[in-house]
N, C-alpha and C positions, 0 to 999 in steps of 0.2 A: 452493448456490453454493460452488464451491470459493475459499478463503482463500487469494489467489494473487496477488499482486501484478503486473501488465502492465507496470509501468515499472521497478522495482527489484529485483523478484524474490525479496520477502517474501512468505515460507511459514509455518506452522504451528511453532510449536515443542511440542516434549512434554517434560513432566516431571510431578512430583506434587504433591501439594494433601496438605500435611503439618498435622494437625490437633495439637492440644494436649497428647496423650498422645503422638503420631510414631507413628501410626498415617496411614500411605499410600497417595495412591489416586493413579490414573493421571490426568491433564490435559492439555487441548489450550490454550497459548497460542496467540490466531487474533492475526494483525496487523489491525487498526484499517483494514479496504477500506469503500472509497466507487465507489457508479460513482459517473461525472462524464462529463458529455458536452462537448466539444472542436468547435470549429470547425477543420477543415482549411484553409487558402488552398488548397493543391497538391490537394489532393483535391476540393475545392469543396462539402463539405460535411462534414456533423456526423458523430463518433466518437465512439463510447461506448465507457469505460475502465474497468478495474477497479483502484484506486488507491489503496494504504493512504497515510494522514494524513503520511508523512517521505516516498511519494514525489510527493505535490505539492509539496514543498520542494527537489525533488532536480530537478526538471524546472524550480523559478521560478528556482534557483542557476544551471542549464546557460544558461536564456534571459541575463540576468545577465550571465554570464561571456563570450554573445558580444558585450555589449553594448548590447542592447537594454534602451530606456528601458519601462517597466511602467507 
């Protein structure tokens, strides 16, 4: 499963994994994805998402922001 975020667009970071001597190895940070499945109203049914943990936060802010009560 690629580590890909659908709503925000969190990707993989790379850097290294520096031990006690600074001795260096290559690392994949993955951002923290969840699927989560979605009811649509307009579509009239369920969507499954692939969602790291800041973008269900980024999606409850937008709803939020137009006003909608939660």
């Amino acid at each position: 499963m690629a580590a890909h975020c659908q709503v925000t667009g969190a990707e993989p970071g790379f850097g290294h994994s520096i031990s006690h001597s600074h001795r260096r190895n290559k690392r994949r940070f993955d951002p923290n994805i969840q699927k989560k499945r979605y009811w649509v109203p307009s579509l009239r049914r369920n969507v499954t998402l692939q969602v790291s943990a800041k973008g269900i936060d980024a999606v409850v802010a937008e709803i939020l922001a137009r006003g909608v009560k939660l």
